[in-house]
C-alpha positions, 0 to 999 in steps of 0.5 A: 841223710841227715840234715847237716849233711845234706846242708853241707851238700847244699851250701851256697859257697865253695867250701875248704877241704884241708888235708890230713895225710898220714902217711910215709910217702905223700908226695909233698908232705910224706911223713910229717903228720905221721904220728898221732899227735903231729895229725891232731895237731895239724887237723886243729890248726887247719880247722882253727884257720878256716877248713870246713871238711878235714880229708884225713888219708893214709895211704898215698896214691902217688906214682911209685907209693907201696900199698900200705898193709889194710890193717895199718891204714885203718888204725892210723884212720880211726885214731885220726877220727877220734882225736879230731871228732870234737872239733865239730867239722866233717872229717872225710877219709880218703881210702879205696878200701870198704874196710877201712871206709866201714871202721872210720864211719863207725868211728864218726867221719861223715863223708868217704872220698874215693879216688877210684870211684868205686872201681877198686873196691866195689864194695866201698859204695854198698858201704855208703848205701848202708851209711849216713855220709857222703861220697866222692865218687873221682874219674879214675883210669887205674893206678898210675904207671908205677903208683901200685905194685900190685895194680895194673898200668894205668891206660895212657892219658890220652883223650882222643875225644877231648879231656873235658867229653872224655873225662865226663862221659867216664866219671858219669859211668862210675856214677852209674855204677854206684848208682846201681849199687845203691847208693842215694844219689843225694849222697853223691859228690864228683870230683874230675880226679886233677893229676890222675891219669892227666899230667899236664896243664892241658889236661887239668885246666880245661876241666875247671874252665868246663866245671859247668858240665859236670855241675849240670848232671846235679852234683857238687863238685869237689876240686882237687888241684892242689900241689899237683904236678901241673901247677910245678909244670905251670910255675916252672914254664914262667921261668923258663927263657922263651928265647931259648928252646933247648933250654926248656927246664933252665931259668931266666939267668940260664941256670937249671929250674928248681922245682917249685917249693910248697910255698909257691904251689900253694900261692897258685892253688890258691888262685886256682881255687878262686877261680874255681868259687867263680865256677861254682865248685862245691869244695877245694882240698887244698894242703894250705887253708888259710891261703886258700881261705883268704883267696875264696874271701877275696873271691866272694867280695869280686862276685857281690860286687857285682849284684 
């Protein structure tokens, strides 16, 4: 591995992952940077506040998405590449298909961020093991109930050992797995997949708290909360009268809750991603850098203090 890859698998703070979605149907901002143009734009501004990785995606792997066609996939990718690799910053390709992985890395993105974790296709790590990049390898169950058509139903999500022993314990296995196909370790990066196959706050907190496990095995670990269902979950609790427990989606004034804006999930992920530098994270992917940018300064400042 080269040595700016392996300096930005060793660096001594928690670095920000912008997301580039460049799709129809993301969950929070489908179609926006759909066109060529709308993705340069928006990969610049977001490398021009302070994004270190940009992760470019387009495919969504939200519930109820339809498989974009492989060939449609890998042109909007490698376009993305190309009209963003003068910018000097890593540009990750969030994909389960190798031959998507294999165009955009030929194309010069640097790090391949795999939601199934080499699951899904299994040749995708053979491609990593033959390639000069990086890998994150997600806790992945299957696609969601109702994500693919074509996928099966995921297993439920429940952890009968517990979310933080469960979730580990499986993500080390698709370690190995990876491991087994040849890829380097010192390529490899976790992700305890926030969201997948874990609705709730109970099921996403505990994993952050306990991010001190995972980093054990030797590591980095990359966060992915942001905008995700518990944090509207969590936003929408604090609006919710305590006093009346049939009203568990009415607000203080008795009225229905509206869902959590953009805006207001971002604030909290950006407070997410804070506590995750204190924890050690290798990397936040967040929608919203210059928020999270600020948190994570704001974040060092309290842990030097302390020196």
């Amino acid at each position: 591995m080269n040595e700016r890859l392996s300096s930005l698998r060793d660096s001594s703070h928690t670095l920000v992952m912008g997301i580039l979605n460049i799709t129809e149907d993301s969950f929070s901002d489908g179609g926006r940077w759909l066109s060529a143009s709308a993705a340069a734009e928006h990969g610049r501004q977001m490398a021009s506040q302070g994004a270190d990785i940009i992760d470019i995606g387009a495919e969504s792997t939200r519930p109820g998405a339809v498989r974009v066609d492989p060939e449609t996939e890998k042109s909007r990718v490698v376009t993305a590449v190309s009209n963003l690799s003068d910018l000097g910053i890593p540009l990750s390709i969030d994909t389960t298909r190798s031959s998507v992985a294999r165009a955009a890395l030929e194309a010069g993105a640097s790090i391949i961020n795999d939601v199934s974790g080499g699951q899904l296709d299994t040749e995708i790590p053979r491609v990593v093991a033959h390639s000069d990049c990086l890998y994150v390898v997600q806790h992945w169950r299957g696609w969601l109930t109702g994500g693919k058509p074509s996928g099966p139903d995921a297993p439920s999500s429940h952890y009968e050992q517990g979310v933080v022993p469960q979730v580990h314990a499986e993500l080390m296995r698709q370690v190995d797995a990876v491991l087994a196909a040849g890829v380097d370790p010192e390529k490899i990066v976790l992700d305890p997949g926030l969201g997948f196959s874990k609705p709730g706050p109970d099921l996403n907190m505990p994993l952050m708290r306990q991010l001190e496990l995972f980093k054990r095995e030797g590591y980095p670990v990359l966060i992915g909360a942001s905008r995700k269902r518990f944090i509207a979950d969590i936003l929408k609790s604090n609006e919710t009268d305590a006093g009346d427990a049939g009203a568990s989606d009415r607000g203080r004034n008795g009225t229905v809750a509206a869902a959590p804006s953009n805006e207001r999930k971002d604030t909290a992920t950006a407070v997410l991603s804070a506590f995750c530098e204190m924890e050690g994270a290798w990397a936040v992917r967040v929608h919203d850098v210059q928020k999270t940018v600020d948190a994570l300064a704001v974040a060092r400042a309290w842990k030097n203090s302390g020196r």
